[in-house]
C-alpha positions in Angstrom: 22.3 115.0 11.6 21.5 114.7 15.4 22.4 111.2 16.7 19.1 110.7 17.4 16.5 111.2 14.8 13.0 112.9 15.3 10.3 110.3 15.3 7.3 112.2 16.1 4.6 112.8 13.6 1.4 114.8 13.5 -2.3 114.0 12.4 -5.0 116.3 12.3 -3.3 118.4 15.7 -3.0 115.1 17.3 1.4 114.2 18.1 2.2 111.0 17.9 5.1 110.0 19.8 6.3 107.8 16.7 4.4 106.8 13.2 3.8 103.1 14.4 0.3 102.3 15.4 -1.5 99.0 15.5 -4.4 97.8 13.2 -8.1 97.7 14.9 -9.3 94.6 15.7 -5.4 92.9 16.1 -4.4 94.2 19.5 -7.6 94.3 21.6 -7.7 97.1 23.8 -4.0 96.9 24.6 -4.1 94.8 27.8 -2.9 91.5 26.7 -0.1 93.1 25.1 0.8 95.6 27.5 2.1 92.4 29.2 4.8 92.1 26.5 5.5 95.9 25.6 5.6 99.9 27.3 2.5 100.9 24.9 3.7 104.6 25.6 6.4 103.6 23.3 4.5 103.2 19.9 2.7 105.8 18.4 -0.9 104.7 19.4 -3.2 101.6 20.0 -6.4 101.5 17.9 -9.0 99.7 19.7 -11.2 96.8 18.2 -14.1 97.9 16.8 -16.7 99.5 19.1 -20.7 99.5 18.2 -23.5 100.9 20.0 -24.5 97.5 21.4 -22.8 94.3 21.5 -22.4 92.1 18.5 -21.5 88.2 18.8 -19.7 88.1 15.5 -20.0 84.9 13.4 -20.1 81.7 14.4 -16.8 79.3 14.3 -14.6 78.2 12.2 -13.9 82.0 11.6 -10.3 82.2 11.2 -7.7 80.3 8.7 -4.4 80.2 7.6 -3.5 81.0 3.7 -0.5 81.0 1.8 1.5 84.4 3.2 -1.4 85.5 5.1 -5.0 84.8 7.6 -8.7 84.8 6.5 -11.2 85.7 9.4 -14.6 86.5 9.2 -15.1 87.3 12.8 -17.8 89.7 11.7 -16.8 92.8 14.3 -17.1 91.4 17.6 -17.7 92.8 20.5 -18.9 94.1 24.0 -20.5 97.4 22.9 -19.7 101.2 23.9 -21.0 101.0 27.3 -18.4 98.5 28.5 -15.2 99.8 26.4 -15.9 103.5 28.3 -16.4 101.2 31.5 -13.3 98.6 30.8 -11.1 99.7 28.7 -10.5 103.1 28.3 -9.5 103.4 32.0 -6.7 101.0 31.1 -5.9 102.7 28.2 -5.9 105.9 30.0 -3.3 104.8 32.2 -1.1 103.0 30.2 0.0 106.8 28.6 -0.5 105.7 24.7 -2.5 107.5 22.2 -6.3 106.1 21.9 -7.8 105.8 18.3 -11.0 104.0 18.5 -12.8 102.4 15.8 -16.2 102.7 15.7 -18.8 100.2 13.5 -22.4 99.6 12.5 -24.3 98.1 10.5 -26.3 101.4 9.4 -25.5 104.9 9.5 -27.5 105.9 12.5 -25.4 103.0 14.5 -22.0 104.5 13.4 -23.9 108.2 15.0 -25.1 107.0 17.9 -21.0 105.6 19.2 -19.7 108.8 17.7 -22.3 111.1 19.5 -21.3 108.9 22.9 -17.6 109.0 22.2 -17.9 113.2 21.2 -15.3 115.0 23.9 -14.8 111.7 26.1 -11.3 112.4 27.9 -8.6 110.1 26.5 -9.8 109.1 22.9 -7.2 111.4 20.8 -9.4 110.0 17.4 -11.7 108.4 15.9 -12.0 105.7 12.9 -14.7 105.2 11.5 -15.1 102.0 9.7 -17.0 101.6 6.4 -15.2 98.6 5.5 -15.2 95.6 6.9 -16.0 93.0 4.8 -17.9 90.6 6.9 -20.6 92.5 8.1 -23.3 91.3 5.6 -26.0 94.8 6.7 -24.3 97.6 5.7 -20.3 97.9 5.7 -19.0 96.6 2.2 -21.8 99.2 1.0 -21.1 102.2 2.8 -17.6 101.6 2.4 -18.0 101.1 -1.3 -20.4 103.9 -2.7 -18.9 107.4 -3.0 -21.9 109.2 -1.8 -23.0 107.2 1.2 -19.2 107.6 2.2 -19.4 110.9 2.2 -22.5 111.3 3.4 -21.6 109.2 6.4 -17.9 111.1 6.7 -20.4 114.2 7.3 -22.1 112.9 9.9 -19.6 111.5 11.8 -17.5 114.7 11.4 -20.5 117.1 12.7 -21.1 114.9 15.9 -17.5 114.6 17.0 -14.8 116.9 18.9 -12.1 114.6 18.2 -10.6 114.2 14.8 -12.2 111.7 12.1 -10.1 109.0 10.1 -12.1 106.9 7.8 -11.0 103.1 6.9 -10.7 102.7 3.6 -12.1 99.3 1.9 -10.1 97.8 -1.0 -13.0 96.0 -2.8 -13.1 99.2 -4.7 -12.8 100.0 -8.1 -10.9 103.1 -7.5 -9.2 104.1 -4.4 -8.7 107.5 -5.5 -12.7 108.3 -6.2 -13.3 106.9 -2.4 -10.1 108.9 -0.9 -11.8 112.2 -2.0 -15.1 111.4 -1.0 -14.0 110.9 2.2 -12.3 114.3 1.9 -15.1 116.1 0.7 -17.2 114.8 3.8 -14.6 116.6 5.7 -12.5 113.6 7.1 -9.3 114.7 9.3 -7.2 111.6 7.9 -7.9 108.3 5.9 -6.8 104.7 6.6 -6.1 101.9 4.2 -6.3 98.8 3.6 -8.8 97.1 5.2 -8.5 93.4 4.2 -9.0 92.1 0.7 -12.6 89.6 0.5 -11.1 86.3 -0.2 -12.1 82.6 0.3 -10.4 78.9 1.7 -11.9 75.3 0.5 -11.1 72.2 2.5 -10.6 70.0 -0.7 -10.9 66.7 1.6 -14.1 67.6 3.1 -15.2 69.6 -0.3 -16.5 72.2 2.1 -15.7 75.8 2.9 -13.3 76.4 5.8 -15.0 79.6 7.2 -18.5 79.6 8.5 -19.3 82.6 6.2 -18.0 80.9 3.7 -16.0 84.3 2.8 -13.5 86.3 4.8 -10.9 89.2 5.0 -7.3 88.3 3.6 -4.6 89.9 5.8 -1.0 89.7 6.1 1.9 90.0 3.6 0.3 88.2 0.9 -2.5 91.8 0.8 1.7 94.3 0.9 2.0 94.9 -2.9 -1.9 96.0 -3.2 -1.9 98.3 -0.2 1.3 99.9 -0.8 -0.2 100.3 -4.3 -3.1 102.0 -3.0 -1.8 103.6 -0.5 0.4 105.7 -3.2 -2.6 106.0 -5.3 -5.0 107.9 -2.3 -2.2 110.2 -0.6 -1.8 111.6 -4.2 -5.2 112.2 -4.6 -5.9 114.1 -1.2 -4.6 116.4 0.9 -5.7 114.8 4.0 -2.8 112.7 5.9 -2.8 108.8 5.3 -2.3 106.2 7.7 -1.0 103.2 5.7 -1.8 99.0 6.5 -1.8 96.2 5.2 0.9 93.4 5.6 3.2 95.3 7.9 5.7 92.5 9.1 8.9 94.8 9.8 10.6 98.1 9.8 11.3 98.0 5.8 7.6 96.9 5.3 6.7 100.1 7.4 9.6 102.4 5.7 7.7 101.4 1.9 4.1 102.4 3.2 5.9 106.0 4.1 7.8 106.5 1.1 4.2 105.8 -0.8 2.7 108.3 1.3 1.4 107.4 4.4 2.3 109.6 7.9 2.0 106.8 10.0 2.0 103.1 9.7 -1.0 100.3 11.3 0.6 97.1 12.4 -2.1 94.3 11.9 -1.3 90.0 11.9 1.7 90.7 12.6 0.9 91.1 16.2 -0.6 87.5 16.5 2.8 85.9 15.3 5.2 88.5 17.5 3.9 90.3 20.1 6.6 92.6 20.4 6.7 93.6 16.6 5.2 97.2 17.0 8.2 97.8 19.0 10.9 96.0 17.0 9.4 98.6 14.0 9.8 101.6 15.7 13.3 100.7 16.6 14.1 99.0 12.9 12.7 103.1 11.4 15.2 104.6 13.9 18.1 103.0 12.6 17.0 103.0 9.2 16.9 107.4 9.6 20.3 106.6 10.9 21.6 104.8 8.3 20.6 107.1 6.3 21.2 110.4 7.7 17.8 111.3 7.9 17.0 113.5 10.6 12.7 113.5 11.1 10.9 111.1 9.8 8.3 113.1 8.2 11.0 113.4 5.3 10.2 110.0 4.6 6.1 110.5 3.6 5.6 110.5 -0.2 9.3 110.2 -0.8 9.6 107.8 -3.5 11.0 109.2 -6.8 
């Protein structure tokens, strides 16, 4: 092999520089951490969810600490459309990084009206829809959950955008597979998965729930074994590239979510304990191909025997 390996991988036309992306809703839009990192030199950021107005989220306590993981129940917020095309995307414009943006609502006309304002926008290389957040009580853990309003929502994001269209995958399913190929059949460019797993935290001295919505997402390596799981269980079931999450702490964490399947690789909690970890990852793949003698990393995706 070359001494240095090829790390560039490819998702509905769009090149990414390397498979290592971050997680919506974990890295903002990329400006606090561009203080600690080059974001040219991870694959892409994913912006935090975007709706067609602002939302104020939940109210506090919304985020706690679990055994090997985080619950939060932030409940999507933030500033609206208007002021991520205004703020942020001039930043992320410059900072030379591929753009995913994640785009929310609470009903299907809300998810069409960001997509139809996003549509051909200079800058965004995708889009991700999410249908599966679980903290939006109107509208998301249904959507994200039904086979036919996901692909009747997949549709109709696909028709109203120029840029490709990943869907985020909710775990609180019965079967990933059935959900995978719905998204498929609504003509999605790519799927994501996991979002977080529903879960719950009691104070036992104040016999009281911890989080204001009583329920929250569960992240971080406690969720690994489930996502990889499903993760093998969806890219088998489609043809459509998968973009693998869930847990991803390190470069072997981000190595098992390829070998299931995935093309690329989110990076989610992981960002609020080390804010250089994206980049630690990309570097830990390289010398894994090395160590290996693997010459392109797309010989990792779906590998496991």
């Amino acid at each position: 092999m070359s001494s240095e390996p090829r790390m560039e991988v490819e998702i509905a036309g769009v090149r990414f520089r390397n498979p290592v992306m971050t997680a919506s809703g974990t890295f903002g839009s990329g400006m606090e951490y561009g203080r600690f990192i080059d974001l040219r030199e991870i694959g892409a950021v994913t912006a935090k969810g975007v709706a067609i107005v602002p939302w104020e989220g939940n109210p506090a306590p919304r985020v706690a600490e679990t055994a090997s993981g985080m619950l939060n129940c932030i409940g999507l917020q933030n500033p609206g459309v208007e002021t991520f095309l205004e703020r942020d995307l001039p930043f992320l414009r410059e900072s030379g990084t591929r753009v995913i943006v994640n785009v929310c609502g609470h009903e299907p006309d809300e998810y069409y009206g960001v997509v139809e304002r996003l549509n051909g926008v200079p800058g965004i290389d995708m889009l991700e829809i999410n249908v599966s957040c679980p903290n939006v009580k109107a509208g998301g853990l249904t959507l994200g959950t039904d086979p036919k309003m996901l692909e009747e929502i997949t549709a109709g994001c696909r028709k109203r955008a120029s840029q490709p269209v990943m869907i985020k995958l909710s775990p609180n399913v019965t079967d990933i597979r059935v959900m995978a190929r719905a998204c498929e059949a609504g003509g999605a460019d790519a799927i994501s998965l996991i979002n977080t797993l529903m879960g719950m935290k009691i104070d036992t001295e104040r016999q009281t729930f911890v989080l204001s919505n009583r329920t929250g997402g569960l992240s971080g390596p406690a969720i690994k074994p489930v996502a990889v799981r499903m993760v093998y269980e969806a890219s088998r079931a489609v043809s459509i590239p998968v973009v693998g999450m869930g847990g991803i702490a390190c470069a072997e964490d981000a190595v098992e979510f390829m070998l299931a399947g995935a093309t690329a690789v989110a990076v989610g909690m992981a960002n609020f304990v080390n804010p250089y970890v994206t980049i630690e990852i990309v570097e830990g793949i390289r010398n894994y191909l090395i160590r290996h003698h693997i010459d392109d990393v797309r010989e990792l995706i779906g590998a496991v025997h």
